[in-house]
N, C-alpha and C positions, 0 to 999 in steps of 0.2 A: 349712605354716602361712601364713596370710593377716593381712599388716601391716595389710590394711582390716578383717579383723574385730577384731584386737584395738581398733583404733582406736574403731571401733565400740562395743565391747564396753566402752572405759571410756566414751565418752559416754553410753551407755544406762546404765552404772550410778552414773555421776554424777547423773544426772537422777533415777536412781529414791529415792538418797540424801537428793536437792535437794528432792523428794516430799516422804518421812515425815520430813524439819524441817520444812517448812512445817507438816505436819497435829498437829506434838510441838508447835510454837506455837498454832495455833490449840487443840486439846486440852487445853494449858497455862491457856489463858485463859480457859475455859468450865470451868473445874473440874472439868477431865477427865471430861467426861459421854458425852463419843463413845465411849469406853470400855464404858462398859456397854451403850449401845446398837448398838456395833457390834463387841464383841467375843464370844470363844463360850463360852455358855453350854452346856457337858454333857446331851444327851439332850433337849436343847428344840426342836421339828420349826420353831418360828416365827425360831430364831437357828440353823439349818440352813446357810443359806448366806452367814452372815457369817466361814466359813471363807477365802473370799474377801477381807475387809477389816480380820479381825484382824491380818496380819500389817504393816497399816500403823502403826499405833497403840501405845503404850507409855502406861506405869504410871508414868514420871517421866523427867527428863532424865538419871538416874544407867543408866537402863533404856537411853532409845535411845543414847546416849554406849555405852554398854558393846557394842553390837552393832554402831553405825555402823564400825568398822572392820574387823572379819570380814566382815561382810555384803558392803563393798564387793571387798576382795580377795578373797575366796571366790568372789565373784559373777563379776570380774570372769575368773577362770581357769576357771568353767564358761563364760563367753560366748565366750571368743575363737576355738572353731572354727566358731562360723554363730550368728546374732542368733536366727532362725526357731528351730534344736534347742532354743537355751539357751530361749525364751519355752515350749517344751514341755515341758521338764527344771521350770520353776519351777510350771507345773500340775499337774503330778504330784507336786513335792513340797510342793504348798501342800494338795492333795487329800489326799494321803495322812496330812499332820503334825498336818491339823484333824480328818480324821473320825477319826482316834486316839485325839484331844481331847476329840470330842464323844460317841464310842462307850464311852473306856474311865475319861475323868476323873473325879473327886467331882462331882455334879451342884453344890453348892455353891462351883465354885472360875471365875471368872474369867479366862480364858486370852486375852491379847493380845501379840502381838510380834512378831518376824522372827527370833527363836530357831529355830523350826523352819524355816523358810526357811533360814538360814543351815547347820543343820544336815544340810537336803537336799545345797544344796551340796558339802558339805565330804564326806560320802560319795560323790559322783558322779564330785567331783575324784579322789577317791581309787581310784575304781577301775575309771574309765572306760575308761585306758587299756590293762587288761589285757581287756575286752571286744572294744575297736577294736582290740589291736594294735598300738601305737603307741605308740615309746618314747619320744617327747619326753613322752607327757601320763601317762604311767607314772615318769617324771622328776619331770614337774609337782606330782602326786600325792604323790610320797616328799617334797617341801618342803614342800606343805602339811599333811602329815604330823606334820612333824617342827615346823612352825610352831603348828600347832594343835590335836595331839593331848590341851593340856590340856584343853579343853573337852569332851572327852568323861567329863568327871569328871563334869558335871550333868548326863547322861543317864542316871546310875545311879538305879535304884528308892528311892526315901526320901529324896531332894536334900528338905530343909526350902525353901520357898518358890520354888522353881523346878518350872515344869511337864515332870518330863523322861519323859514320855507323846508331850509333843509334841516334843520332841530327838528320842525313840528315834523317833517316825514319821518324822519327818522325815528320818533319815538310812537309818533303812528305805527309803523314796519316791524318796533319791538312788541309790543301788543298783538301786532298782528302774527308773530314769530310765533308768541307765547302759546295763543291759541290754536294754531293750527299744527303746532309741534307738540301740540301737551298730549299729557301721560292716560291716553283714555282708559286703561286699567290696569293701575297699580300692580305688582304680586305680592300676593297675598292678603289684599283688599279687597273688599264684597262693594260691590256696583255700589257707586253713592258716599264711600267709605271715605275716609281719611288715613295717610300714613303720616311716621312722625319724622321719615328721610333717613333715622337712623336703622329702624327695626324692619321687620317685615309689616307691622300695620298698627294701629289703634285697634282696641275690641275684641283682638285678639288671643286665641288660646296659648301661653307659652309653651316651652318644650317642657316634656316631662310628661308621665301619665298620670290618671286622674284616679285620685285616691279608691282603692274598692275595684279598681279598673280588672285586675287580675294581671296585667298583663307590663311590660316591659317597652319602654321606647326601640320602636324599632325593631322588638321582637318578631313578630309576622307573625304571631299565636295567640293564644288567648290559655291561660290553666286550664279553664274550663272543656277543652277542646280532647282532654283525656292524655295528656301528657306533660313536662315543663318546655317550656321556651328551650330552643337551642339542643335538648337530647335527644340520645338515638332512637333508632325506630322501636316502638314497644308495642303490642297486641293492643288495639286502639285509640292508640295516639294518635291515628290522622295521617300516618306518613303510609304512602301509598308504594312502599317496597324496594322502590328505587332512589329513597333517599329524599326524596322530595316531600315537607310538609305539605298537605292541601290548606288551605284556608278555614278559617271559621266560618259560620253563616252569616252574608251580609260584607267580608270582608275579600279581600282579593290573596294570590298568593304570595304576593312581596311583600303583602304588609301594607300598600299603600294606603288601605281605607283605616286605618287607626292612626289617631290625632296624634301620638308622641309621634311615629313613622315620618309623619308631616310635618312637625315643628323641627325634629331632626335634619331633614331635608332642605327646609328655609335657613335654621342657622346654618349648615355646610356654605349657603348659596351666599351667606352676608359676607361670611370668613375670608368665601374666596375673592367677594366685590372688593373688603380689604385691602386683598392681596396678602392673606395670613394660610 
């Protein structure tokens, strides 16, 4: 896990928050007329692609109030593994929650909000991490589960004044996100494997080398090879005159075929996901 994407990840959903208040005031004060001009109308080819900007806009302050805070926590635990997936993850589930809307709604009913957006989310989170693998966001997942499993009560068929057309798409679209955006191979996972989101994998060899090894993380040598790790060139040590050790048998010349080499390399690779 990357402290800079979360970091990230509440900026960009702060901002997107700081958005639909401003447009719930303006909206407010125009007698909510952006609403019908920019919300979606069922089976209308000319309100087609205000799937796009219905989910900025609300019906009243009781409306965006009620969503402003799923939206952000929701939002914010599908952003925090990469800003790039999550802006992919909300096209699919903005696509999928309005043509829902616009395919399956009463032609006479009005759909605007971030219900279906939040709804994508809250499926993605949920099931992301059985697609990647990965048991922090399968963690993640069971809490927001258990935090917000009631709102799946208005995505049931017959909710009196709720569109749950566009919930059920919507959480359809997060599933559908999950899958087609997941992590087909890990690094430093073997095909089939599991990671734990913190480390490089489960199963795995840590850094360091393996007692009796002879040899030094990182080193590029082996003792055995007729000299130590890291000294000058000696009458058959291996260094081939010009300064350059050749490799042992079986191994390469940087070292990368020996396991500390490699576990070396992974943590570098965590440190800097960090940002350390």
């Amino acid at each position: 896990m990357s402290w800079r994407n979360v970091r990230d990840a509440l900026v960009l959903m702060g901002g997107f928050i700081a958005l639909i208040w401003i447009l719930q005031v303006f909206n407010w004060a125009d007698g909510y007329r952006l609403d019908p001009q920019f919300g979606i109308w069922p089976h209308s080819v000319s309100h087609l692609a205000d799937i796009f900007s219905a989910p900025f806009l609300h019906f009243s302050w009781q409306h965006i109030e009620g969503n402003t805070v799923p939206l952000f926590v929701l939002g914010v635990l599908a952003a925090y593994r990469g800003i790039r997936k999550f802006l992919l993850v909300t096209l699919i589930v903005t696509v999928v929650s309005g043509l829902a809307v616009w395919l399956f709604q009463s032609s006479n009913e009005l759909t605007v909000g971030a219900s279906g957006v939040i709804f994508g989310y809250f499926g993605y989170v949920l099931i992301r991490g059985f697609f990647d693998r990965n048991l922090v966001d399968i963690g993640i997942g069971v809490v927001a589960g258990v935090l917000y499993w009631t709102i799946l009560q208005v995505a049931i068929p017959g909710t009196p004044g709720i569109s749950w057309i566009g919930h059920l798409g919507g959480l359809f679209g997060g599933v559908l996100a999950a899958w087609f955006l997941r992590t087909r191979s890990p690094a430093g996972v073997a095909a089939g494997g599991w990671t734990s989101g913190w480390t490089t994998g489960l199963g795995g060899r840590s850094g360091g080398s393996r007692p009796g090894s002879g040899g030094q993380p990182g080193s590029g040598g082996q003792l055995g090879s007729g000299g130590q790790p890291g000294s000058g060139s000696k009458p058959g040590s291996g260094d081939d005159g010009g300064g350059q050790r050749r490799g042992a048998p079986g191994g390469t010349a940087s070292g990368n075929g020996h396991p500390g080499s490699r576990a070396a390399a992974d943590l570098l690779r965590e440190l800097d996901d960090m940002g350390l």
